[in-house]
Every structure is written in structure tokens, then in C-alpha cells.
C-alpha positions as CSV (number, residue, x, y, z in Angstrom):
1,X,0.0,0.0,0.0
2,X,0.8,3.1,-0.7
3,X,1.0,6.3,3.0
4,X,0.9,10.0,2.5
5,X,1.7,12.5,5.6
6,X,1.7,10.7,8.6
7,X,3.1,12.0,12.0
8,X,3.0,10.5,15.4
9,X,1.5,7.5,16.4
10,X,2.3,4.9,14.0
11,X,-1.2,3.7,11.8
12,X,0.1,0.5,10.6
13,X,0.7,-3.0,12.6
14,X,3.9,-4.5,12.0
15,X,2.6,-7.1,14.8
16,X,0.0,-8.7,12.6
17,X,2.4,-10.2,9.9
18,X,5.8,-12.0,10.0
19,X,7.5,-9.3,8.3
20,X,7.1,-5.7,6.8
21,X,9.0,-3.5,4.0
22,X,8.6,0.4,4.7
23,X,10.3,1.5,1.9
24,X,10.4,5.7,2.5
25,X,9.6,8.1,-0.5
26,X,9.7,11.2,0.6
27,X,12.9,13.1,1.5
28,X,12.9,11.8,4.7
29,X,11.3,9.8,7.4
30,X,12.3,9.6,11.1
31,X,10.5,6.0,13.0
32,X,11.0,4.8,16.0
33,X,11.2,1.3,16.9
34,X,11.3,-0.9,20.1
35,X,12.4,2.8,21.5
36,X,15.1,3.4,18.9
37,X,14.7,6.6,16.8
38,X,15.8,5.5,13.0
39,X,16.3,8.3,10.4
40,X,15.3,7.4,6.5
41,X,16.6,9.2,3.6
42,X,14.4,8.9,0.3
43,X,14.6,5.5,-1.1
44,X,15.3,3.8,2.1
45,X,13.6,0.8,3.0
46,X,13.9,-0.5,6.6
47,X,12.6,-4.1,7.4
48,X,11.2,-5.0,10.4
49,X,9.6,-8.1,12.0
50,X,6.6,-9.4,13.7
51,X,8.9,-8.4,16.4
52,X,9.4,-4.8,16.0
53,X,6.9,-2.4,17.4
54,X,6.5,0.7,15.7
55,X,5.5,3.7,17.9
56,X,6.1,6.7,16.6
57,X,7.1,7.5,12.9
58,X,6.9,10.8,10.7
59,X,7.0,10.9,6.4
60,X,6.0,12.3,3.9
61,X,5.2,9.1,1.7
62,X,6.1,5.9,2.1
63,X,5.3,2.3,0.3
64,X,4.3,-0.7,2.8
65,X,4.9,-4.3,1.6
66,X,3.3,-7.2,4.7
67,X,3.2,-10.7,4.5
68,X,3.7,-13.8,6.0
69,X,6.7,-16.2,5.5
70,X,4.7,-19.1,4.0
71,X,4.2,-17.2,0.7
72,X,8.0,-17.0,0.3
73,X,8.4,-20.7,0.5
74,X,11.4,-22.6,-1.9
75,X,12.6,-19.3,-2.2
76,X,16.4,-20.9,-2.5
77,X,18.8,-22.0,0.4
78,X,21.1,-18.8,-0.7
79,X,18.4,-16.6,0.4
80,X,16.4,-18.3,2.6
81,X,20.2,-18.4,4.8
82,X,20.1,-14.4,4.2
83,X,16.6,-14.2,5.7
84,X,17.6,-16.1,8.5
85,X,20.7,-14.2,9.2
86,X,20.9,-10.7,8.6
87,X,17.7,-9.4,6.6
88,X,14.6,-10.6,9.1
89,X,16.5,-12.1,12.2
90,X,18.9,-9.9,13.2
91,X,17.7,-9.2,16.3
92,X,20.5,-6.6,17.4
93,X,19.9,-4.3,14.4
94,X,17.3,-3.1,11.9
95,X,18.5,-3.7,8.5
96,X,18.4,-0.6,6.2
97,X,19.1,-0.3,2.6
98,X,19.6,2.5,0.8
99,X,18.6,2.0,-3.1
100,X,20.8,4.1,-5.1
101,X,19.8,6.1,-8.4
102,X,21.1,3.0,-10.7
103,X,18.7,0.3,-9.1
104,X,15.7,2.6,-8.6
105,X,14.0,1.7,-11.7
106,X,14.4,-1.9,-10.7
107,X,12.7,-1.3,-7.5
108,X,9.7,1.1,-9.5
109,X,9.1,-1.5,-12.3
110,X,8.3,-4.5,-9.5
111,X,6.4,-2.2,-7.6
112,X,4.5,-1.2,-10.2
113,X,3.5,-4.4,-11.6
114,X,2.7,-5.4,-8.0
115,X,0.3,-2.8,-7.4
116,X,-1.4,-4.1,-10.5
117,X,-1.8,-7.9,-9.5
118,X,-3.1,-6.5,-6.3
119,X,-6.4,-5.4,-8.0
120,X,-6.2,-8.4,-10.6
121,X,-9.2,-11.1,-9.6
122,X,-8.4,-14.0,-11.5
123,X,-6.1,-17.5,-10.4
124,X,-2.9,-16.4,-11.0
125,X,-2.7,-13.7,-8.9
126,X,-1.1,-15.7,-6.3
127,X,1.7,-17.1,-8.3
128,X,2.1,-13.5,-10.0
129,X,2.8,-11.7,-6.1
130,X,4.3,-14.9,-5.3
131,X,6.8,-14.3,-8.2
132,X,7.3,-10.3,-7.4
133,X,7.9,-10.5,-4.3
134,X,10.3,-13.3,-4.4
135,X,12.7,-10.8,-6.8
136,X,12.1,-8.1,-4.4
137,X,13.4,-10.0,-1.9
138,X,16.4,-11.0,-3.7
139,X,17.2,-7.4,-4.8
140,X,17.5,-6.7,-1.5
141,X,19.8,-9.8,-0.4
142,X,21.7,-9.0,-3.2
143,X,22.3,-4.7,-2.0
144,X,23.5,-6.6,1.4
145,X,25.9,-8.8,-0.2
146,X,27.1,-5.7,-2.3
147,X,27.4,-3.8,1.1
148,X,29.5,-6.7,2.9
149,X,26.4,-6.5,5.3
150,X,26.0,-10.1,5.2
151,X,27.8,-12.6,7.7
152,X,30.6,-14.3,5.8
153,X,29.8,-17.0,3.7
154,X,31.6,-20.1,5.0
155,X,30.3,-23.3,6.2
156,X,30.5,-22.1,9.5
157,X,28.5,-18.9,9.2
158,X,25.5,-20.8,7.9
159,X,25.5,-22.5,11.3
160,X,24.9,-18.5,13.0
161,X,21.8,-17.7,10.7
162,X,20.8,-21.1,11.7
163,X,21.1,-19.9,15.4
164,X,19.5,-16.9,15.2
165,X,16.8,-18.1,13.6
166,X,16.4,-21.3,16.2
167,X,16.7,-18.4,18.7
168,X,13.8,-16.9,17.1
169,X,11.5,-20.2,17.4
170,X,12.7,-20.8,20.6
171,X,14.0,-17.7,22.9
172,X,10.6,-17.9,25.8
173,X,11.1,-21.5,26.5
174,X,15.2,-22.1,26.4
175,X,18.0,-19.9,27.7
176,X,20.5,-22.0,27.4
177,X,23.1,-22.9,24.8
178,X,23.4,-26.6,25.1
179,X,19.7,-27.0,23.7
180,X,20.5,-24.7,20.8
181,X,24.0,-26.6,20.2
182,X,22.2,-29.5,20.5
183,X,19.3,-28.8,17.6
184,X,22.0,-27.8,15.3
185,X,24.4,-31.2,16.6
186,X,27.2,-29.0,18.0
187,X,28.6,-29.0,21.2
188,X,28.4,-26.0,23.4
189,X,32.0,-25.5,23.1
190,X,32.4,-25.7,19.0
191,X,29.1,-23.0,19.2
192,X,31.3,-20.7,21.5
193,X,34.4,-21.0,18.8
194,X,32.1,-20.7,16.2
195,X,31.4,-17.2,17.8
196,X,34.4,-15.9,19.0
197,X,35.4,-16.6,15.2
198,X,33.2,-14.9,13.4
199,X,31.5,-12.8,15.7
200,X,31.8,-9.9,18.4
201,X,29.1,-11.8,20.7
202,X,28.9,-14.8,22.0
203,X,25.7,-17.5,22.1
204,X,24.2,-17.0,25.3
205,X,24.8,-12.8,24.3
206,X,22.3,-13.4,21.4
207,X,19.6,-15.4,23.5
208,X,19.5,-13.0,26.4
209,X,19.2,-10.3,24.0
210,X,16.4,-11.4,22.4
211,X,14.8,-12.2,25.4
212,X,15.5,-8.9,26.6
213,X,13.7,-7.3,23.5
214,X,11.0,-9.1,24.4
215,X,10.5,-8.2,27.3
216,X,10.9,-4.9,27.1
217,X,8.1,-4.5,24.5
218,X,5.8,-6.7,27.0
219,X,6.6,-4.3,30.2
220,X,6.3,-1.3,28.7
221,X,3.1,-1.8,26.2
222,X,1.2,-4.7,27.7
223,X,-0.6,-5.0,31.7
224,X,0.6,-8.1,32.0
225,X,2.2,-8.1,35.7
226,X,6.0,-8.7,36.0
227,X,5.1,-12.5,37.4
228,X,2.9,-12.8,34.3
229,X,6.1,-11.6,31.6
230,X,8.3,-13.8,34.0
231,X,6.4,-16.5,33.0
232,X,5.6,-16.0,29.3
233,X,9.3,-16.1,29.3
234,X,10.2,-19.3,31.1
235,X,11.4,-17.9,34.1
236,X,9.8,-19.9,36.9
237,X,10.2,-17.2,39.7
238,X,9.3,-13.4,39.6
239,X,13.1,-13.2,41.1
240,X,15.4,-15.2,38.8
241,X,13.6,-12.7,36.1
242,X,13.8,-9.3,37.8
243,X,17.4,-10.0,38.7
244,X,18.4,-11.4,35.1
245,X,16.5,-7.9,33.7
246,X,18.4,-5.4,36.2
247,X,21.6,-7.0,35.1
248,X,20.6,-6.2,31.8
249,X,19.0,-2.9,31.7
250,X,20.4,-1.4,35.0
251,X,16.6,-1.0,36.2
252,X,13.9,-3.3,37.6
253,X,11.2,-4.5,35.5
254,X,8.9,-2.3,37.7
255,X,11.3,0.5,37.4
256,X,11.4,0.4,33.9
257,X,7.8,0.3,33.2
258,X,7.3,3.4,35.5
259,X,10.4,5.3,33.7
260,X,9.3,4.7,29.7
261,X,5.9,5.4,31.0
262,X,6.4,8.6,32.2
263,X,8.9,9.6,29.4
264,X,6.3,8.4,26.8
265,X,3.4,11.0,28.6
């Protein structure tokens, strides 16, 4: 879909779908997300998550592209490993690329014909969006190739997306390495090397900050009580979680809803 002129509270769900494309068309756009202010030129696309919450954001115009990762099945090992690793489960950074004068009528043309299956009615329209969005998708793997974004290609590296993404499945019921090592038939020991190889944080960084993500997001928009997020979480005592989250953030859970509540008002 197509936005004009929005300010303030966001009026889109990035909740509501696996993943989302804001792809800015004005001159620029300033979002923030989980509490971090991101700035857009024009022609930026930032790609977020079910994950990410949006809660404030400002353009001009902007293009929104949702869906769901089921309709982006045998989309090729190549990229499916660049989905899992950098572009949708990179939980430590927002990917943004910036499309540069040369590839912009790339990006036009499949956006164009996009907007026109979206209004076609007959059988094919699946296979057609299907079939866009697919190329879309490996446009923008490619730009993060191009850009040395992605992880290094190795063997070895494959075995990170592979983490993060297990991560992903699996953050609110295990916290510990061994069962990730385990589904990907590592020991604990060759998943630390792999790290300290290839990487500026370690396994059990990765899973405590994606639980910490979460958790943020449920204390500060949800009324779930702290016991209740502790739980959701797989933390069996209020304790064990609010001690695990003040190591983390420096606050309590209690302290922190109070503090981004009052700095949100």
C-alpha cells in the first residue's frame, strides 16, 4: 500500500504479519522502533519483524509491503540463509538499505506491476505476487551482499543464521546454549568458537538479547504483571527474572515500566 503525511503514532501493525518493507519516498522519514529513533533518507527501506513495534514515525510518503513467510516458501537456500541471518532475524539491528539512483527503476518496475496484480481477480494472482515479491526480496539480499552487510559466507556462518533463527523459534522456552547446540548437533563448546570466530558476541549474548527485546516490549506496552512476563518467558520465579533484567537494563522491571511510561506521557 501506498501512505501520505503521517506523523506520530504509528497507523500501521507490524505485529500482525511475519514481516514488513517500509520503503520511504519522501525526503525523509524519522520512526522509532522498540524505543530506537531510526532516520530514512528517500529510497530507504527499513525491514522489520513481527517483532518490531512501531510507535512513533513521521514521512511524507512511504510504500508498505506485509506478509507472512509461508508465501515466500522454496525461495532458494542462498536466500532463505540471508533471511535467517541478517535481513529478518537480526535481532541486534534493523536492516536498512539505501537504493541508489542506478537500481531505482528496478525497485519502481516490480512495484508497479505489484500494485497491479493487487487489483487483478483471476487465479494467477497468487503465483504473479508470489513471483514479485520473491525478486524483491532477492534485490534486496543482493544490496546486502554488495554492502559486505551479510555474515561471511563459510560453512561455519551458515550454522549462525541457523542460530539466530532457532533463537527466534525458541527464545521464551530455552535460555541455554546446550539446547540450541544441541538442535544444530554442536557442542556448546564448538558453538562458542564458532562465535568468538566470526563474531563480536557470544551464544548465550544473542539469547539473552532477544529475550530482553521481548521483554521490554511486554513491560512497557502490555498490563501483564511482571510474574505474568516472567512466565511467558520461562522464568519460573518473579526473582530469577527481575534479577536477570536489572543486570541487563540497569533498572527493575517495575522501574522500567514506571520510567518509559512517564517519558512516553
Amino acid at each position: 500500500m501506498e501512505i501520505r503525511k503521517v506523523t506520530g503514532q504509528v497507523s500501521f501493525d507490524t505485529t500482525s504479519t511475519d514481516l514488513t518493507f517500509v520503503w520511504n519516498r519522501g525526503l525523509s522519514m524519522t520512526i522509532m522502533v522498540n524505543q530506537i529513533v531510526y532516520e530514512l533518507l528517500e529510497n530507504d527501506i527499513i525491514i522489520l519483524t513481527s517483532h518490531h513495534q512501531i510507535e512513533n514515525i513521521g514521512f511524507e510518503s512511504a510504500r508498505l509491503i506485509k506478509f507472512n513467510l509461508p508465501f515466500i516458501n522454496d525461495i532458494g537456500s542462498e536466500v532463505e540463509n540471508s533471511l535467517k541471518g541478517t535481513l529478518f532475524f537480526n535481532v541486534t539491528s534493523v536492516p536498512i538499505l539505501s537504493i541508489e539512483e542506478s537500481e531505482l527503476h528496478a525497485f519502481e518496475n516490480y512495484w508497479d506491476v505489484f500494485c497491479k496484480e493487487m487489483k487483478s481477480k483471476d487465479n494467477l494472482q497468487y503465483d504473479m505476487l508470489q513471483s514479485i515479491l520473491k525478486q524483491l526480496i532477492i534485490l534486496c539480499a543482493r544490496k546486502l551482499k554488495k554492502e559486505k552487510i551479510f555474515i561471511k559466507t563459510q560453512p561455519e556462518a551458515d550454522i549462525l543464521r541457523e542460530f539466530r533463527f532457532l533463537v527466534e523459534n525458541y527464545f521464551v522456552k530455552h535460555h541455554d546454549v546446550a539446547f540450541y547446540a544441541s538442535k544444530l548437533n554442536k557442542s556448546p563448546k564448538t558453538l562458542s568458537n564458532l562465535f568468538s570466530s566470526l563474531s563480536d558476541r557470544t551464544p548465550i549474548d544473542i539469547i539473552h538479547e532477544r529475550i530482553m527485546v521481548h521483554a521490554r516490549k511486554q513491560i512497557f506496552y502490555t498490563t501483564k504483571s511482571i510474574k505474568e512476563i516472567a512466565y511467558d518467558l520461562g522464568y519460573e520465579d518473579i526473582q530469577t527474572f527481575s534479577r536477570f533484567f536489572k543486570n541487563k537494563e540497569g533498572l527493575s522491571p517495575m522501574q522500567y515500566r514506571e520510567r518509559t511510561r512517564l517519558s512516553s506521557s
